[in-house]
C-alpha positions in Angstrom: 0.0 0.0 0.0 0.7 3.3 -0.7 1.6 5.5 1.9 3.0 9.0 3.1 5.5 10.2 5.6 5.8 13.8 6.2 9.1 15.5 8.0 9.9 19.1 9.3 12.6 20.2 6.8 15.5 22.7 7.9 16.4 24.7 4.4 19.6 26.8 4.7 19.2 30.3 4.0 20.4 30.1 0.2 17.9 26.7 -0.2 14.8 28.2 1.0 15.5 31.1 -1.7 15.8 28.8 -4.2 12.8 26.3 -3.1 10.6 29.6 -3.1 11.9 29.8 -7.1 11.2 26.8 -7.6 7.3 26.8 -6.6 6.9 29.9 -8.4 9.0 28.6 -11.5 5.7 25.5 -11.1 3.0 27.7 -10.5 3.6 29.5 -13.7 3.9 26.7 -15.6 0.7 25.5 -14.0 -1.6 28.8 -14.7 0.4 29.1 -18.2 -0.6 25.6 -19.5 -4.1 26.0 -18.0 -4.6 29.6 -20.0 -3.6 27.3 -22.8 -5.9 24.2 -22.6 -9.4 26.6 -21.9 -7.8 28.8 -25.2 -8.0 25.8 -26.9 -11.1 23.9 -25.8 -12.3 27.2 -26.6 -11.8 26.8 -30.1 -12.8 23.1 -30.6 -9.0 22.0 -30.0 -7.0 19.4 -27.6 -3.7 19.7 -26.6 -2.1 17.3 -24.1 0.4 16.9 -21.8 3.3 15.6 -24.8 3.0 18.6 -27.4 3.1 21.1 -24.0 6.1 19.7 -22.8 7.6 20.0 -25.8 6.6 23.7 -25.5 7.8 23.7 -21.9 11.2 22.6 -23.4 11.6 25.6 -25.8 10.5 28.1 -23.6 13.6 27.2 -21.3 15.9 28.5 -24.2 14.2 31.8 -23.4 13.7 32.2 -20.2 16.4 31.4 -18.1 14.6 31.2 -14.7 12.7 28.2 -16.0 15.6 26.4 -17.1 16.8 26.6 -13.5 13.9 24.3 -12.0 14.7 20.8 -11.8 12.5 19.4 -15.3 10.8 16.4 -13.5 9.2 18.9 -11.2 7.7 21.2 -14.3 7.2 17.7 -15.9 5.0 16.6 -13.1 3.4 20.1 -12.4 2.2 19.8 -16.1 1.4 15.9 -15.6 -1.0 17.0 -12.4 -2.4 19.4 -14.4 -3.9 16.9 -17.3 -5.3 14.5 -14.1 -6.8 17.9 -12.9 -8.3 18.4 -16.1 -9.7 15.3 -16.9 -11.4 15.0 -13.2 -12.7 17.9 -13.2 -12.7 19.2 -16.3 -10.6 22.3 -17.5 -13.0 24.9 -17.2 -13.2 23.9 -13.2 -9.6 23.5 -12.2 -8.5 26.6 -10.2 -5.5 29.0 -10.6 -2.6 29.0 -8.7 -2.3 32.5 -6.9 0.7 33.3 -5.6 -0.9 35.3 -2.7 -3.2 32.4 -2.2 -1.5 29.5 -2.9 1.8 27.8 -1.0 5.2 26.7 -2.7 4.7 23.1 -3.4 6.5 20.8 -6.1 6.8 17.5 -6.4 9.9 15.0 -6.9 8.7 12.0 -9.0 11.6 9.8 -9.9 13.1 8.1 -6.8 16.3 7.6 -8.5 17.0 11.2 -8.3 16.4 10.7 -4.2 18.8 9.4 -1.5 17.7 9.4 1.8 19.8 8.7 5.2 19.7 8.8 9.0 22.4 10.6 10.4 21.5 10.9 14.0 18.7 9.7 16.3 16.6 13.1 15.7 18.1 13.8 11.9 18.1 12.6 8.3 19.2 14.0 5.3 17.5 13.9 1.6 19.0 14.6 -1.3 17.5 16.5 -3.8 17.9 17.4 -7.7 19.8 20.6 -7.4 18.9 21.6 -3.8 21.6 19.1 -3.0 21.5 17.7 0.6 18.9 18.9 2.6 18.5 18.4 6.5 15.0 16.5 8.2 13.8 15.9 11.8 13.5 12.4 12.5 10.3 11.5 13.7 10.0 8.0 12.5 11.5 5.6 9.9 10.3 6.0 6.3 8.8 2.4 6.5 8.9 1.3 3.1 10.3 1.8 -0.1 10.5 5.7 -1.6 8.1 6.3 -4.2 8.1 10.0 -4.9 9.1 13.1 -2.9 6.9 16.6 -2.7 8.3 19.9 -0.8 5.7 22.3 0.3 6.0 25.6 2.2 3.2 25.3 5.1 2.6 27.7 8.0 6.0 29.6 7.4 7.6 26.3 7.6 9.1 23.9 4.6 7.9 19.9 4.6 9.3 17.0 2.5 6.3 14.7 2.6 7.8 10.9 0.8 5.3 8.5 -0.9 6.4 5.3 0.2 5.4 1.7 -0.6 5.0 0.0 2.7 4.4 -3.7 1.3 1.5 -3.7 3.9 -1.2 -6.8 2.9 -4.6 -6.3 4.1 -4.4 -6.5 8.5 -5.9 -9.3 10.5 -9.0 -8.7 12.0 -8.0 -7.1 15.5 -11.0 -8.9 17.4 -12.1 -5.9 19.2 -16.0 -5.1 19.6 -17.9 -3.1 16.9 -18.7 0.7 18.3 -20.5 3.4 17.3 -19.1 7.2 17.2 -20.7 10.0 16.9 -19.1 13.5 15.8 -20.8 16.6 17.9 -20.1 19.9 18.0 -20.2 20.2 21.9 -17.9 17.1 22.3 -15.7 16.0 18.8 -16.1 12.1 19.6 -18.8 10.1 21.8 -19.0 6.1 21.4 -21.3 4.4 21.9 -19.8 2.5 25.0 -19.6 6.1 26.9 -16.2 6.9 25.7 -16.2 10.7 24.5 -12.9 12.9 23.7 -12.5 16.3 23.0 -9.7 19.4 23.1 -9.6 23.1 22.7 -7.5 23.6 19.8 -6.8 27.2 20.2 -6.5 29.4 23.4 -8.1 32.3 24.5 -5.0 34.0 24.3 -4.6 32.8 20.8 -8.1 33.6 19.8 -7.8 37.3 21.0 -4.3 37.6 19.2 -5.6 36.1 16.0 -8.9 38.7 15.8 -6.1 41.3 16.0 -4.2 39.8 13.5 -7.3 40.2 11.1 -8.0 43.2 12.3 -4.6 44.6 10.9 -4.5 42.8 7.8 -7.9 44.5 6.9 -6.6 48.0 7.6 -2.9 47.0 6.2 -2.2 48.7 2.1 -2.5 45.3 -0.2 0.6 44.6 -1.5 2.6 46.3 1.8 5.8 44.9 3.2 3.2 45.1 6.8 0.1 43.0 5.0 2.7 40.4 3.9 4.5 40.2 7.2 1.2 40.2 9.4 -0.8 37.4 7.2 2.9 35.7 7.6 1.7 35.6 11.5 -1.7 34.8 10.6 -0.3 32.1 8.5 1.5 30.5 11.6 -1.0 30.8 14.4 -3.7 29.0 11.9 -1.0 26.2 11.0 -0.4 25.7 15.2 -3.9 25.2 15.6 -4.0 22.7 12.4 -1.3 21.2 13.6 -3.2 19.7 17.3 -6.1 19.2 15.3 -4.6 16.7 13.4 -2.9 15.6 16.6 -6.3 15.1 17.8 -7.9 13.3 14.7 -4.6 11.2 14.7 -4.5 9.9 18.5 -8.2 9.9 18.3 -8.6 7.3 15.2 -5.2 5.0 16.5 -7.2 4.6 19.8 -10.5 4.1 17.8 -9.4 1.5 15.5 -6.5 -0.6 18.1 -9.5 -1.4 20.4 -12.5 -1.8 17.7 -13.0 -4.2 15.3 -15.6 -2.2 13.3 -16.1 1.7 13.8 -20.0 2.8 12.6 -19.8 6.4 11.7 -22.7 8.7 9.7 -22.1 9.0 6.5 -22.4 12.9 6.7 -21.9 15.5 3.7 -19.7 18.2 5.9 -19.1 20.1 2.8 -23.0 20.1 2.1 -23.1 20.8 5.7 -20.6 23.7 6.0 -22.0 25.6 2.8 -23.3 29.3 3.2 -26.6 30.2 4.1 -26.7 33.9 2.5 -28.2 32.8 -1.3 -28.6 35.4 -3.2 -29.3 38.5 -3.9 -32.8 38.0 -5.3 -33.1 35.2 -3.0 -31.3 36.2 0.3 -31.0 32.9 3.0 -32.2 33.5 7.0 -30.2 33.3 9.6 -26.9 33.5 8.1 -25.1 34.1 11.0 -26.1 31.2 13.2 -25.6 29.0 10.1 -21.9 30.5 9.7 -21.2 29.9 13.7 -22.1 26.2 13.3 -20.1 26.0 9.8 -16.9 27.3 12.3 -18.0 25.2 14.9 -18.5 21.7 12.9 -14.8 22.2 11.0 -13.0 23.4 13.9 -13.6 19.6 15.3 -12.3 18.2 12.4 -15.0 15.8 11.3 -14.2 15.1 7.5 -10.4 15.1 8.8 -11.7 12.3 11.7 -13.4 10.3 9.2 -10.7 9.8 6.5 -8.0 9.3 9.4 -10.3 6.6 10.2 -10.1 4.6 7.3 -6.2 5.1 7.4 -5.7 3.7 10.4 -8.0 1.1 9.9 -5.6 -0.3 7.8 -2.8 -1.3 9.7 -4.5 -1.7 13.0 -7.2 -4.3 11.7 -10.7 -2.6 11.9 -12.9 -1.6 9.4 -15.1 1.3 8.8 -19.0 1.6 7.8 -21.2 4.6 7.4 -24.7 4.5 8.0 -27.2 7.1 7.2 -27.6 9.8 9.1 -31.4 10.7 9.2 -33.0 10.5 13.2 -30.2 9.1 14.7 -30.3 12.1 17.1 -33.7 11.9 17.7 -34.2 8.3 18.3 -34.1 7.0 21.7 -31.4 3.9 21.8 -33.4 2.2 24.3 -37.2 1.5 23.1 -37.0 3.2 19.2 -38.9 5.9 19.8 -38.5 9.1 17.4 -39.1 12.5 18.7 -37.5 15.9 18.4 -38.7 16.9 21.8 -36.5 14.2 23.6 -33.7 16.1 22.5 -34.0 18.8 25.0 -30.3 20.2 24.0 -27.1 19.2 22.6 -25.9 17.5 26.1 -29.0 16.3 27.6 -31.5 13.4 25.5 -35.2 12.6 27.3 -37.4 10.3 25.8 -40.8 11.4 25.4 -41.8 8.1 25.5 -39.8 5.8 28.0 -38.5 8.6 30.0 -34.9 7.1 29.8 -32.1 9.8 30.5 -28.4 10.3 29.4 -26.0 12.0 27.2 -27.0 13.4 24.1 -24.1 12.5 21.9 -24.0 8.8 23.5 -27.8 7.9 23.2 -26.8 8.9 19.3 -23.5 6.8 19.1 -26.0 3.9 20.0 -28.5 4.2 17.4 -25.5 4.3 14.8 -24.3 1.0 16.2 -27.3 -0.6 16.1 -27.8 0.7 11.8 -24.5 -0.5 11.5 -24.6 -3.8 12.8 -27.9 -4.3 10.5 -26.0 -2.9 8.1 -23.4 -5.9 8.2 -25.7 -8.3 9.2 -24.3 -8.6 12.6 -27.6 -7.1 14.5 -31.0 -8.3 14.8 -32.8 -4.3 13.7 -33.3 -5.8 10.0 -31.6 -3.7 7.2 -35.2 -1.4 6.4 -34.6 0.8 10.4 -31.1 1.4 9.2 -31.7 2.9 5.8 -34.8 4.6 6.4 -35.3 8.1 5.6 -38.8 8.7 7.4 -39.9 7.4 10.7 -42.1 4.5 11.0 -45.9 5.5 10.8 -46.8 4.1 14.5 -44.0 6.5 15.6 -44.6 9.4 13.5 -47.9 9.3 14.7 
């Protein structure tokens, strides 16, 4: 299997120059060759990624700043862009803004890559025309090098290496199937009464980064001061990434080491996290409670959660199934009933019916085990509760 390893890279002062030439040397080729592909859909023609790297290799003669990129990185920039296309079609694939959009280029030939430890917290890559560049250490590599990509992320440089880890499907771990449900109060609540969460940012942080924003919008664009202060912005956004992902990554190791099968929702979080304003002619209602729960729902990271989940699963011998999402919230766990009213609030579930008390979030987690143990085959609910979209008539009633 196919897998990454990302490391903190330590750029001299002369290599980080030349890494920042580099991107832009790629993101020109990449905005370039997409100008070229919509002029040319535009007037019934194709061109490919052959006849422009062909182009790509005369244009070096005249412009000596391209020659100076390594050529399997345009190569690849140019090979991205044609799987780009061809996804999503030309007309859809974004430019690359240079305000917008990080370094990042990619190494694909591991001949041209030598990697080595040199201490117990440092290794050392070597790469085409950077020459020898220092790493931290975290962890071995793990398998055998595939590819290399540098990217610039939160003021800091990253060599992330595609390795193949010779990894066969994992034996079944044994554990006992749970159910998890993602909140907003509290990230992760199982459905054995297990729940984790963490502040990501701190109030200190919080009031330092509304400054920050606060400057940026009064700061000249295009300033020496708007650069410098998104540069801080840039950083304090990438610390609180980074213990998200902490989170998400300690969060589905523990998950999937102790549980055979992990039932999640199957939920749309970009459907989710869409605006609420419409349109002009068609202006939405209450936008701004609808943009507090879009900050709310991806500051806990559940799309992030969820495909951790099924890497993990992987090696630690689990397996992942989502269920639909419809009434899981409302439902009580313990005699089926479905009500909105037994959810009094986002901590506290009450059922209307049975009068049986507990946590929100957990009385949830159990209604997506039971769907997902239909779903498998391994429950006694029948498939039809687990898929349905509409309540049954005797309970709607």
């Amino acid at each position: 299997m196919l897998t990454g390893r990302r490391y903190l890279l330590a750029f001299t002062p002369e290599q980080e120059e030349f890494a920042e030439r580099i991107g832009d040397a790629c993101r020109v080729v990449w905005n370039t060759a997409l100008e070229q592909r919509r002029t040319y859909r535009q007037r019934g023609v194709f061109i490919g990624y052959v006849e422009q790297a062909r182009q790509m290799a005369e244009a070096k003669k005249d412009f000596p700043w391209l020659a100076e990129a390594p050529s399997h990185t345009l190569q690849q920039t140019l090979r991205d862009l044609e799987k780009a296309c061809k996804t999503h079609g030309t007309f859809k694939v974004h430019w690359r803004s240079k305000r917008k959009s990080a370094p990042r280029f990619r190494f694909p030939d591991p001949k041209h890559l030598t990697v080595e430890r040199i201490s117990r917290r440092w290794g050392r890559v070597r790469l085409p025309k950077l020459g020898w560049v220092r790493f931290r250490w975290t962890r071995p590599l793990g398998g055998e090098l595939r590819n290399a990509t540098v990217l610039k992320d939160g003021g800091r440089w990253y060599v992330s290496f595609c390795v193949e880890d010779g990894l066969a499907e994992s034996t079944p771990n044994g554990g006992p199937p749970v159910g998890v449900d993602r909140g907003v109060q509290v990230a992760v609540a199982t459905s054995d009464g297990w729940m984790r969460d963490r502040r990501f940012i701190t109030p200190g942080e919080a009031a330092r980064l509304k400054r920050l924003q606060q400057q940026l919008a009064r700061r000249r664009k295009g300033s020496n001061r708007r650069a410098a202060t998104k540069a801080k912005i840039g950083m304090l956004n990438a610390r609180i990434r980074n213990r998200r992902t902490d989170f998400v990554a300690w969060t589905a190791d523990r998950l999937t080491r102790s549980h055979e099968l992990v039932i999640l929702e199957d939920l749309k979080v970009t459907n989710m996290t869409a605006s609420a304003k419409g349109t002009r002619e068609a202006p939405g209602s209450r936008v701004r409670q609808k943009a507090g729960l879009n900050r709310a729902i991806l500051a806990k990271g559940w799309g992030g959660l969820l495909t951790t989940l099924e890497h993990k699963a992987r090696y630690n011998g689990s397996r992942i199934v989502r269920v639909p999402a419809a009434y899981t919230s409302q439902r009580c766990s313990a005699c089926g009933r479905v009500d909105a009213k037994s959810r009094e609030s986002q901590a506290v579930f009450v059922c209307t019916s049975c009068a049986y008390t507990g946590n929100a979030d957990v009385n949830a987690a159990k209604n997506i085990l039971a769907a997902g143990l239909a779903v498998t085959g391994r429950g006694d609910l029948a498939v039809g509760r687990s898929v349905k979209r509409q309540p049954p008539e005797a309970e709607a009633a």
